[in-house]
N, C-alpha and C positions, 0 to 999 in steps of 0.2 A: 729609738727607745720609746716605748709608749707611756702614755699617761692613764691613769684609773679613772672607770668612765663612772666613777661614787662615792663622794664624799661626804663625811660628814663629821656634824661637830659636836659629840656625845656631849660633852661637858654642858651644853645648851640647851638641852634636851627636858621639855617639858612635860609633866605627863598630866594633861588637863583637855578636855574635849576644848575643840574653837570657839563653837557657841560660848564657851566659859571664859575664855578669852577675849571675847564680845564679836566675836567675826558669827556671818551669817551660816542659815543653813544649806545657802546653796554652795558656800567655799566650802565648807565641810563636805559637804557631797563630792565634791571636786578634790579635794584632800585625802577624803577615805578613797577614792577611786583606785588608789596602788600605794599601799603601804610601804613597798620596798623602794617605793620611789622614783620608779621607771617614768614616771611623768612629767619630775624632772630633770629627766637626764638628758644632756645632749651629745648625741652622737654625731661626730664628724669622721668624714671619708679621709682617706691621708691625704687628698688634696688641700680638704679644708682644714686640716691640724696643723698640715706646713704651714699654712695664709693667718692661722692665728700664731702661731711659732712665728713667725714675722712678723706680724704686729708685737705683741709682746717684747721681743727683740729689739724692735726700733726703740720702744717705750720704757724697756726693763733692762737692759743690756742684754747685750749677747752669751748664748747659754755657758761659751766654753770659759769664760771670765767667771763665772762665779762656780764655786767649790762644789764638789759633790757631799749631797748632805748638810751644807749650810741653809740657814732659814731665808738667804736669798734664791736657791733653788727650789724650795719649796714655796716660796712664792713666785719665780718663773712659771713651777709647775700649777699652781692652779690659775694665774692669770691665762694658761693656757685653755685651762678647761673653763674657765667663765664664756671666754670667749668664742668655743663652741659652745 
């Protein structure tokens, strides 16, 4: 089963330049660099999804214990994806 390699969390979602925010203009420059986000996304090979799927597991319990659709798999699933 794969995991979605982009999340986010619309509700948080501010619509205010950084500068405005007091952050500088070279974060900004670094922030406009990809709107959609690709900058931070991290992409892991299925080697390293299984190695985070392990970690997670040890720390979160094991995926087949908790319910499909419960909000403990949903945080299985993104402890996965932090971790790539």
């Amino acid at each position: 089963r794969g995991f979605s390699t982009l999340q986010t969390d619309s509700e948080f979602a501010i619509d205010a330049k950084w500068q405005d925010l007091g952050g500088s203009d070279s974060a900004a420059t670094y922030l406009d660099m990809d709107q959609a986000g690709d900058a931070f996304v991290a992409k892991c090979s299925r080697e390293e999804e299984g190695k985070a799927q392990d970690a997670c597991s040890k720390h979160l319990g094991h995926l087949g214990d908790i319910q499909h659709g419960s909000p403990d798999e949903t945080f299985y699933e993104d402890c996965v994806y932090d971790v790539c």
